[in-house]
Residue, then its C-alpha position, 0 to 999 in steps of 0.5 A: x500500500x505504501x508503495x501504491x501510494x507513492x507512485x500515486x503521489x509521483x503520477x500526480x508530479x507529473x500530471x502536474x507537471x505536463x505543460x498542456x496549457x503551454x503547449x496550447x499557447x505555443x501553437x498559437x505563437x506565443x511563448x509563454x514561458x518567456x513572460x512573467x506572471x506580472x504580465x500573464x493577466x487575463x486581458x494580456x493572455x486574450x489580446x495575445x492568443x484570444x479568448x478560445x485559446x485562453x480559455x482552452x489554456x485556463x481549462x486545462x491547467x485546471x483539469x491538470x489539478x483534477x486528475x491528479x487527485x481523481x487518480x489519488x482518490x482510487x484509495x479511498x485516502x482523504x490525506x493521500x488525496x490532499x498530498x496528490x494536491x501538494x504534488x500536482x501543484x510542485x509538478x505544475x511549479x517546478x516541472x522536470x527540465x525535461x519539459x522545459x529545459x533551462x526556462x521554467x514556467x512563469x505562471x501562478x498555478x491557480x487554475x491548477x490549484x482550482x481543480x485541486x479543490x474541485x477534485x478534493x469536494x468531488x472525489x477526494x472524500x473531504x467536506x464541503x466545510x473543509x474546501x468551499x471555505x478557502x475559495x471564499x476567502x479567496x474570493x474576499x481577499x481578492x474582491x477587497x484588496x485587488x491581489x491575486x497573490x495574497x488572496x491565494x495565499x491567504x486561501x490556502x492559509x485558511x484550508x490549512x487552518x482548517x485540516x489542522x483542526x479536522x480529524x484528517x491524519x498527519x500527511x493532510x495536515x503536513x500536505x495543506x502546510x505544504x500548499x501555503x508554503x509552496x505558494x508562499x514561496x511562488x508569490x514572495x516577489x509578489x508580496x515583495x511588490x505589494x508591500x512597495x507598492x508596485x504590484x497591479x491589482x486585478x483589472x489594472x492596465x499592464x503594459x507590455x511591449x506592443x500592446x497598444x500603439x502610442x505606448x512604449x515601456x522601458x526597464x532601467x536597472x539601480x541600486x541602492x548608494x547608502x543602506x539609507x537608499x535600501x531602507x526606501x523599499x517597504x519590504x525591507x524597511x523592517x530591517x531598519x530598527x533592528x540595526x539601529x538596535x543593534x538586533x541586526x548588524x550592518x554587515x548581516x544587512x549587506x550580505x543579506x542585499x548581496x543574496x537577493x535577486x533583481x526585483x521590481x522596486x518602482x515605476x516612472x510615470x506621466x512620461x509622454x514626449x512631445x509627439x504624443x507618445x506615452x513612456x512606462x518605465x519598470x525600475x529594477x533592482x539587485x540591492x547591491x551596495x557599490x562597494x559590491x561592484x568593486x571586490x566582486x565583479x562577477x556578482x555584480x555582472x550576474x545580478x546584471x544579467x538577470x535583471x535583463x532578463x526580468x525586464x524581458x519577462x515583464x515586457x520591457x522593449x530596452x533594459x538599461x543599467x544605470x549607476x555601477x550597472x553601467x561598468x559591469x561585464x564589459x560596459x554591458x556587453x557581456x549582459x547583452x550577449x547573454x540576453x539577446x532577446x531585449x536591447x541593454x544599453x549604458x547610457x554612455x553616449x547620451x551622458x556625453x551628450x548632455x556634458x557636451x551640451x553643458x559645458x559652453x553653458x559652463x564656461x560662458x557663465x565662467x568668463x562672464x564673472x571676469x575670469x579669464x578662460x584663456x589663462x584659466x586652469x582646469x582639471x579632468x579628473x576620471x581622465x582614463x575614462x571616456x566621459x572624461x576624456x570627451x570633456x577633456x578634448x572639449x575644454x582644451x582648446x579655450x583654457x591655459x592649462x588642463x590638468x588630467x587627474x586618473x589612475x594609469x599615468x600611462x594611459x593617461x600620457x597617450x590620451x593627452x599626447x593625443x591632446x598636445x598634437x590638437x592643441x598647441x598652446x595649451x599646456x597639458x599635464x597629467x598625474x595620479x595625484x589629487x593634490x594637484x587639483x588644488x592648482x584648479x579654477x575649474x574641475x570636471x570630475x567623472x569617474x566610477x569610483x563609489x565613494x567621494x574623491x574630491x575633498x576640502x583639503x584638494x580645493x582652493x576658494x573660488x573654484x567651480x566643480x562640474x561633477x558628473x561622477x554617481x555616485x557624487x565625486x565631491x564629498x558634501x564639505x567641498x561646498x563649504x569652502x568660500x566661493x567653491x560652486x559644485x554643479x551636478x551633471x547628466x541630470x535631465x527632465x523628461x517631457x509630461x510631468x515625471x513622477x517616481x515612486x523611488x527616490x533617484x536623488x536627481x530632484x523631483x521629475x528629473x533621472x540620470x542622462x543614462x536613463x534619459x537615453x533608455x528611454x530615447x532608444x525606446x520611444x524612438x524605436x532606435x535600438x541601433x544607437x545602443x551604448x554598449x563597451x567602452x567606446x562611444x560613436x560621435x554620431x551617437x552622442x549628436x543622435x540623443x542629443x537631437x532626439x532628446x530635443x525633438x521628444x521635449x527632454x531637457x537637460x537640467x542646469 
């Protein structure tokens, strides 16, 4: 009997397990395995394959759960019949690679778990007491709040409170704990969300790519800076008090953020440009904190590419990395080549463009206080890069003496040689030595360092500081100084009245250049113009600059 009865439960696994419903929806084009549950709402799953398949797909999930346990029932077993249950819904979560090879299912299993409950009252030998209360509840949760994710758990919670309290023996008991963990465990991101705020309710607009003409949707990756940026997420805003009491510690914290996966964590809204096109924008996250990027690289690149793929499954037409993301795996070439199905870029020649934009503004206003440019000392620090080099080129021909602040002082002497020829009456040094800002009146920094590089002690009165570096290159007590003006750069203002459920700390309605660029690709449709690696085409850098005008985005001062 013992053995009769496991291989009911592994015949259970793997009615579960058939990918009937997909099956179905692949013959009809669409891949579902590809999208996540976010965006497999009723309406998306009709607009895509319509209502004959859907329904035909919904049907068959749910026979799936009703077989499984009708099989079990033949032992006239109340308990065996709940663990088939447990099965059939594992087989339907978690089927074999066989089935579905390295892309598992992304669906919620409810439909599967609806023909559990219907098998469970009709030959599973439960009450009705035991299995209509559930659905109820269900149907509550569901009605009130609008949350598939916790009307289901909150159901299935209440189906175990219920056979723990029945007479059913031990394997009932264990098998309904078993369905709440295992849905649970499904939903955390959704509850995740629900706790941020960013998960749609039943009935809400979902967006996904070509879904409706004139509406476009994006995906850009972040992290937090400080723990003060990872407290801002609900979700993990609990954990706040207990390192302030010392339950927790800061170290726990951070290893804790290393562990965790991309998620889900806001949206831009009210994005619309000038031609009258609606941009929605996901903000993603794998809460690395920069030093993670620093000692270990190869996370931070994993994290990079899973990230893209969640924008893929949410229905994101271009994934940008944003931050420390825009230096990971190759500048992003290593994420693209490992998720080809969705554009990645890095924001790179747009953030040149919007530095090339800035900087006569800079100097103008510069050389109107009654200083003159041509005697002028300015210094590029982060000049191995290549957003410090550009402004380095650009600033050379109209000061005294350019001053190259970077690391490799062999690099640097083939970039300013490059200078010397293209300039010949400019006076151009280079050094690793921060002191030697303090000869500066002016100091463009861009460099990807996590923390401040620029302090009081390298900083003479008077100077200005255009400061392109995010995090910040200037620690906060460089404006202090009498008469030092620190302006941040790559800042922009999309067209329609941005609002951000995240905090960007670019000011209200304004995003990073390289997220500005993510959603220039994507409302232009020019996923061509891609920054990617670590070189930057003029042409380029000239497109988002136009574009950028044309779509009523403006570059903030």
């Amino acid at each position: 009997m013992v053995f009769l009865s496991f291989l009911l439960l592994a015949l259970a696994y793997l009615i579960g397990s058939l990918p009937l419903g997909h099956w179905l929806l692949s013959r009809r084009g669409f891949e579902s395995r590809l999208h996540n549950a976010y965006n497999l709402g009723v309406e998306n799953v009709v607009r895509r394959v319509g209502l004959g398949a859907a329904v035909g797909s919904a049907a068959l999930d749910a026979a799936k759960g009703f077989a499984a346990v009708l099989v079990a029932s033949s032992l006239n077993q109340p308990e065996l019949c709940v663990l088939a249950g447990l099965a059939a819904y594992l087989g339907h979560l978690n089927p074999p690679r066989l089935l579905f090879g390295q892309t598992p299912p992304r669906g919620r299993g409810n439909l599967v778990l609806l023909g559990v409950f219907a098998a469970l009252s009709v030959a599973g030998h439960l009450s009705l007491w035991l299995t209509v209360p559930p659905l109820v509840v269900y149907a509550a949760v569901l009605g009130f709040g609008g949350y598939v994710s916790l009307a289901t758990v909150a159901g299935l919670g209440v189906f175990a409170v219920l056979i723990a309290l029945s007479p059913l023996d031990i394997p009932a008991k264990l098998g309904a704990l078993g369905l709440v963990l295992s849905a649970a465990w499904r939903f955390k991101e959704n509850l995740g969300r629900i706790l941020d705020g960013t998960e749609p309710r039943l009935g809400d607009d979902v967006p996904m790519m070509g879904k409706r003409e004139g509406e476009v949707l994006a995906a850009f990756m972040i992290h937090p800076l400080t723990l003060e940026d990872f407290w801002q997420t609900r979700r993990f805003a609990w954990m706040r008090p207990l390192v302030e009491r010392g339950v927790l510690s800061e170290a726990t914290v951070r290893n804790v953020a290393s562990s965790l996966r991309p998620m889900k964590v806001g949206e831009l809204h009210g994005i619309k440009t000038n031609d009258g096109k609606r941009i929605r924008a996901y903000l993603l996250s794998s809460p690395l904190l920069p030093e993670v990027f620093r000692d270990d690289p190869e996370l931070a690149t994993r994290r990079a590419i899973e990230g893209a793929r969640l924008a893929q499954e949410l229905g994101a037409e271009v994934f940008g990395l944003g931050a420390f993301w825009s230096v990971v795996g190759n500048k992003g070439v290593d994420v693209q080549a490992a998720v080809p199905g969705i554009t990645v870029t890095n924001g790179g020649a747009y953030t040149s463009g919007t530095i090339k934009a800035a900087i006569p503004g800079i100097l103008q206003h510069f050389a109107s206080e009654g200083r003159d440019l041509s005697k002028a000392t300015a210094a590029v620090v982060g000049a191995n890069g290549v957003v410090a080099f550009g402004i380095a080129r650009t600033i050379a021909p109209q000061v005294g003496k350019v001053i190259m602040v970077g690391r490799d002082l062999e690099r640097l002497e083939r970039s300013a040689a490059t200078l010397r020829r293209a300039n010949k009456t400019t006076e151009i040094v280079t050094t690793t030595d921060y002191a030697a800002l303090k000869e500066a009146d002016l100091i463009f920094t861009a460099t990807s360092d996590p923390n401040p590089v620029i302090f009081p002690e390298h900083v003479k009165p008077g100077t200005w500081i255009f400061d392109e570096g995010r995090p910040a290159d200037v620690a906060e007590s460089v404006a202090l100084l009498p008469g030092v003006r620190v302006i941040p750069g790559g800042v922009v203002r999309p067209p329609g009245g941005m609002t951000s459920s995240v905090d960007l700390h670019f000011g209200e309605g304004a995003v990073p250049a390289c997220l500005a660029e993510t959603l220039i690709i994507t409302a232009t449709g020019e996923h061509g113009r891609k920054s990617l690696g670590p070189q930057t085409l003029t042409e380029n850098i000239n497109f988002f600059v136009e574009q950028a005008g044309k779509l009523g985005f403006e570059v903030v001062d």
